[in-house]
C-alpha positions in Angstrom: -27.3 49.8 -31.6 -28.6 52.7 -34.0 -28.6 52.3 -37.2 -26.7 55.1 -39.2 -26.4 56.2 -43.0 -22.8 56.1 -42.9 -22.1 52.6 -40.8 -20.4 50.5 -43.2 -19.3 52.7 -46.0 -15.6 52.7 -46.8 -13.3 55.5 -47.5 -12.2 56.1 -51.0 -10.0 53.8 -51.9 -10.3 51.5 -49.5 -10.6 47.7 -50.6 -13.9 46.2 -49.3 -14.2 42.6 -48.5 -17.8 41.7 -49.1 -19.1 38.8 -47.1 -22.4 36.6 -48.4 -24.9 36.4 -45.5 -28.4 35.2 -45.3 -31.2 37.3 -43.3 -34.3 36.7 -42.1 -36.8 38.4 -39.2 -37.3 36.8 -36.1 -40.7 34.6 -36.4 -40.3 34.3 -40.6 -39.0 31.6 -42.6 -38.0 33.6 -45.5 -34.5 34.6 -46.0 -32.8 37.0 -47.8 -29.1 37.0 -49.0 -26.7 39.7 -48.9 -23.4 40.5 -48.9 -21.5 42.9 -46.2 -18.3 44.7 -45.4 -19.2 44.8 -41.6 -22.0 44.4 -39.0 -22.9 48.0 -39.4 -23.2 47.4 -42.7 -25.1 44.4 -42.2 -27.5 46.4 -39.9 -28.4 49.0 -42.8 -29.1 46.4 -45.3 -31.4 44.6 -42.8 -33.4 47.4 -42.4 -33.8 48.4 -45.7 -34.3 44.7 -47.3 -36.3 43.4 -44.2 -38.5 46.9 -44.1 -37.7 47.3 -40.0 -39.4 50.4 -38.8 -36.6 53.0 -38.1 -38.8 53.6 -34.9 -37.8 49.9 -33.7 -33.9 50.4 -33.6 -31.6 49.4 -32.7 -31.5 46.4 -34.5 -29.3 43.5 -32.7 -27.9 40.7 -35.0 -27.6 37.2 -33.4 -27.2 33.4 -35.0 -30.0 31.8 -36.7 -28.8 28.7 -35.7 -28.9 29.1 -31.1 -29.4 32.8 -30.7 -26.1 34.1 -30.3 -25.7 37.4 -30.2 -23.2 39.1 -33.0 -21.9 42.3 -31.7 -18.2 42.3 -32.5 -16.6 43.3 -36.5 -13.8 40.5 -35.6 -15.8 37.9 -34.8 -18.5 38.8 -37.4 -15.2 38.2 -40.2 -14.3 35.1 -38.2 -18.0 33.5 -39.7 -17.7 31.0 -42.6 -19.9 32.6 -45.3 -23.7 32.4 -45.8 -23.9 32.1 -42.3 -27.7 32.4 -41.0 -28.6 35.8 -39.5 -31.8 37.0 -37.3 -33.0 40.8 -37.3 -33.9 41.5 -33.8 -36.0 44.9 -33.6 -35.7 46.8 -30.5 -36.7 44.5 -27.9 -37.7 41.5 -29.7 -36.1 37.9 -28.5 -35.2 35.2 -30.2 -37.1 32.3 -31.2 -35.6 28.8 -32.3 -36.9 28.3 -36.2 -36.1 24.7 -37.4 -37.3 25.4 -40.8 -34.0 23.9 -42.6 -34.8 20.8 -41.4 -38.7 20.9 -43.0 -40.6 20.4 -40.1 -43.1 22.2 -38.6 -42.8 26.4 -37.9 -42.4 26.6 -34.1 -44.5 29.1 -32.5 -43.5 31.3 -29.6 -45.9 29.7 -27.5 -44.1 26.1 -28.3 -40.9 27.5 -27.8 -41.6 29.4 -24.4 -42.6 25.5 -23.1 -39.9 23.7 -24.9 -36.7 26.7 -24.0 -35.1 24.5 -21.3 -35.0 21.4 -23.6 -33.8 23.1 -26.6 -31.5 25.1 -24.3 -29.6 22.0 -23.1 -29.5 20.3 -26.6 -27.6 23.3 -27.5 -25.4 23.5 -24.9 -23.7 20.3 -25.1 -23.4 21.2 -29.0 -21.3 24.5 -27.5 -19.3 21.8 -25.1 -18.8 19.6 -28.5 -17.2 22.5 -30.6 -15.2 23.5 -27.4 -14.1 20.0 -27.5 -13.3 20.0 -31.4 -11.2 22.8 -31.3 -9.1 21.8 -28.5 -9.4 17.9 -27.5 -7.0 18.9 -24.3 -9.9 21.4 -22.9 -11.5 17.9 -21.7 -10.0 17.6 -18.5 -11.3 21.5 -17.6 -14.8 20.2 -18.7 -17.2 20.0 -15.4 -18.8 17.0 -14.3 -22.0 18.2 -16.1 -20.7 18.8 -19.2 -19.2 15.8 -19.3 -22.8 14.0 -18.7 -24.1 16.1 -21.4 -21.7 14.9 -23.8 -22.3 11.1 -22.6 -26.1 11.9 -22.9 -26.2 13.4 -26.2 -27.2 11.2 -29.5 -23.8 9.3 -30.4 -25.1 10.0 -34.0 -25.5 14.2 -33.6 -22.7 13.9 -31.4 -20.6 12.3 -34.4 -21.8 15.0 -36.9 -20.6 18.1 -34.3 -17.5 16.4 -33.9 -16.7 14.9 -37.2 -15.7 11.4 -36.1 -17.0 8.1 -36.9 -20.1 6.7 -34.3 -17.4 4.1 -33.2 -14.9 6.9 -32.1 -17.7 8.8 -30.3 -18.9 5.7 -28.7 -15.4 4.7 -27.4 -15.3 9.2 -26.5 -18.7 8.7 -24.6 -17.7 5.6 -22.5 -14.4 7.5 -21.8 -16.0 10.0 -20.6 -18.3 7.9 -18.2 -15.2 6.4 -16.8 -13.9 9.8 -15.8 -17.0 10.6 -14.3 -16.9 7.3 -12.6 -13.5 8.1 -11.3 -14.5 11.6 -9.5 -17.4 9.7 -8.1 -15.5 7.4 -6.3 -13.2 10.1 -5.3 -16.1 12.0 -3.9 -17.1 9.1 -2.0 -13.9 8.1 -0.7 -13.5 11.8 0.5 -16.9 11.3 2.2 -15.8 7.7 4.0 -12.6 9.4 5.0 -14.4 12.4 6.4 -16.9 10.1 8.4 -13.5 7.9 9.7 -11.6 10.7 11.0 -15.0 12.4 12.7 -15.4 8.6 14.6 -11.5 8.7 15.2 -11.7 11.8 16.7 -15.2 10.9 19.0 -13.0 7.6 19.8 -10.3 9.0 20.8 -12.6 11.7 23.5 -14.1 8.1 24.7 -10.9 6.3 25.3 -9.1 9.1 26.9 -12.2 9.5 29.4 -11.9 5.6 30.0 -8.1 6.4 30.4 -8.5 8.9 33.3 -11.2 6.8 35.3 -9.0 4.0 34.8 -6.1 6.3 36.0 -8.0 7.4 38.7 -9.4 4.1 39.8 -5.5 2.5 39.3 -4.3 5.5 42.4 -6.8 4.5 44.4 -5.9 1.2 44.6 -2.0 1.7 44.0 -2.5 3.7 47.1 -4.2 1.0 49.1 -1.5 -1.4 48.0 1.3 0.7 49.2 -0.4 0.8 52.8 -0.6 -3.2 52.7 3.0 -3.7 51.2 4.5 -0.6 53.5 2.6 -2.7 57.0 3.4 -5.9 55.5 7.7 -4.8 55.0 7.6 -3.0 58.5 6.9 -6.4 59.8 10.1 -7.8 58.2 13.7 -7.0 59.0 15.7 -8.5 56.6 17.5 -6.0 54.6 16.7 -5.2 50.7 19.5 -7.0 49.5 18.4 -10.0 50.9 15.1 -9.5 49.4 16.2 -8.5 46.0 18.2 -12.4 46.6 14.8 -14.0 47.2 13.2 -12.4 44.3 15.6 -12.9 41.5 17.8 -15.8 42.4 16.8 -19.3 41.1 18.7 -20.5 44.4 19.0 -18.2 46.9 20.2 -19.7 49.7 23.7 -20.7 47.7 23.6 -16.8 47.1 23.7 -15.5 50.7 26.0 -15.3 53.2 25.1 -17.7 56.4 24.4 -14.5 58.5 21.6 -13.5 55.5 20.6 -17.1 56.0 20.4 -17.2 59.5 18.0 -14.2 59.7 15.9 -15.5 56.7 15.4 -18.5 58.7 14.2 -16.9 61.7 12.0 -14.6 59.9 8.2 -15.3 60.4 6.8 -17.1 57.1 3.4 -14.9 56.7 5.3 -11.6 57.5 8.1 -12.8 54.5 5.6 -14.3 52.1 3.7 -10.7 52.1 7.1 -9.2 52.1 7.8 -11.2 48.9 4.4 -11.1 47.1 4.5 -15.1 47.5 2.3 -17.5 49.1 3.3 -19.2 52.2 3.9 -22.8 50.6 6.6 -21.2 48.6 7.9 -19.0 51.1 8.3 -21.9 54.0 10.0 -23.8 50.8 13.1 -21.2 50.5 13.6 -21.0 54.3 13.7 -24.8 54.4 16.0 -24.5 51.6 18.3 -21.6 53.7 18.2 -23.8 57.2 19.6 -27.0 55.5 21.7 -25.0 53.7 22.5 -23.0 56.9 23.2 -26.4 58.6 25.1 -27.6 55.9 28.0 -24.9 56.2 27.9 -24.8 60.0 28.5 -28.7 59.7 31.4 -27.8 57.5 33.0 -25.0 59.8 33.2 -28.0 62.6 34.7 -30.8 60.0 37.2 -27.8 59.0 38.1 -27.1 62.7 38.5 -30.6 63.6 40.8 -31.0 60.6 42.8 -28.1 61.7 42.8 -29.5 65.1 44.4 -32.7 64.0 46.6 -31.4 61.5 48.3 -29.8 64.6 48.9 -32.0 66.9 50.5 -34.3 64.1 52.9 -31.4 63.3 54.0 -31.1 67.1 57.6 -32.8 68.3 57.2 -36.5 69.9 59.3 -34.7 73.2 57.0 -31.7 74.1 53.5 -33.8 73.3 55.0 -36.6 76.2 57.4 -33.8 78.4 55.1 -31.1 78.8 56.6 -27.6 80.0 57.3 -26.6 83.1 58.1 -23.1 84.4 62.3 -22.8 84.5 63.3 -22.8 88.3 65.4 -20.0 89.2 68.7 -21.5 91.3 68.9 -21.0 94.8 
């Protein structure tokens, strides 16, 4: 921005709020203080007390202490007085100076090697104030701000935020224990990812084993059906009978003596196929039906010879000794 002979000059009667500054070119150690109303006013008094060639405007104001760049009146009245100001002519950058601290002027050269140290020391001091002013702004922090703050110097980290070296210590292993935390979150995302992907290339592999297995199981289901359909068209007991067989712990006491009779007769091989038995177990039942066959047949007889007897006793003495005769018509 251009310097002008009016920038900063207040109206008549206008109150002006002075504020002490201290200014100083870019590559120089000596300062200069002065008090302004504004930045333009600030501007005008840097050229004429740090001699900048009018030819070199516009001169840009930034921080003495990282290089920040002051181009707004609100935040210029914001500063805390005596705060440290570079001159920047035209296109001049600027270089970190260290000279409070006593040491050693560092050249441009030094500073061109050294930019991306010095860059991230001060960046976690920007994170730091962030953090000062509002202790909530922590969980917005990234993952690498947050190992900047656990890398910095507990000591300059407890000067930029005021707090004992015990606090900051207990604030730095916090901090790794967050970190920590979204690792393991990171890497249980990861495990999760890599168990759903080898779900998902099981789940292709079983369903392929599935249909062979499918396909193999109608293959043979078919040839079974031919066996058991030859193997029942050489039986001809009905499916009740079977069912009987099958389910019954005693069959034979479960079918009527016509079932029985035709179970008996039935050929053993032919029935045993029928019932998906072997023959030992097969001739076993039909042993079982014949006696009990026999058994009932022996009882129909004792029953008829009861019923025999029973009748004779119930006939008159006269007609069992006088048998009848056929009436004879008179002549």
């Amino acid at each position: 921005m251009e310097v002008t002979g009016d920038a900063g000059v207040p109206e008549s009667g206008e109150i002006r709020t002075l504020k002490p500054c201290l200014l100083r070119r870019n590559h120089s150690r000596e300062q200069h203080g002065v008090a302004a109303s504004c930045l333009e006013d600030l501007r005008s008094k840097a050229c004429d007390i740090l001699a900048i060639d009018k030819s070199l405007t516009p001169v840009t104001l930034v921080l003495a202490e990282d290089g920040t760049i002051v181009d707004d009146d609100d935040y210029f009245l914001c500063l805390p007085s005596n705060t440290k100001f570079v001159a920047l002519a035209n296109n001049e950058k600027w270089a970190y100076n260290n000279s409070d601290g006593g040491t050693a002027w560092i050249s441009q050269e030094s500073f061109d090697v050294d930019e991306t140290d010095r860059g991230a020391g001060l960046k976690w001091k920007n994170v730091a104030r962030q953090l000062k002013e509002d202790l909530s702004s922590i969980i917005l922090l990234s993952e690498e701000d947050l190992q900047m703050l656990v890398d910095a110097p507990c000591a300059d980290l407890a000067q930029e935020l005021l707090q004992s070296c015990a606090t900051v210590q207990q604030l730095q292993h916090t901090l790794q224990q967050v970190l920590d935390q979204r690792e393991e979150v990171r890497q249980s995302k990861q495990l999760l990812q890599l168990y759903l992907e080898a779900l998902e290339k099981e789940g292709s592999l079983l369903s392929k084993q599935e249909e062979s297995k499918a396909a193999l199981g109608e293959e043979a289901d078919a040839v079974d059906t031919g066996i058991s359909r030859k193997a029942s068209s050489d039986v001809t007991l009905a499916s009740h009978i079977l069912t009987a067989l099958r389910e019954k712990p005693a069959p034979e006491l479960s079918l009527s003596s016509q079932d029985l009779e035709l179970v008996t007769r039935e050929d053993p091989k032919a029935l045993a196929v029928a019932l998906n038995w072997d023959i030992r177990k097969t001739e076993t039942v039909q042993e079982a039906c014949e006696r009990e066959l026999a058994l009932r047949l022996q009882q129909m007889q004792s029953l008829h010879s009861l019923r025999s007897i029973s009748a004779r006793k119930a006939s008159p003495p006269g007609e069992r000794q006088n048998p009848k005769r056929a009436k004879q018509e008179p002549t």
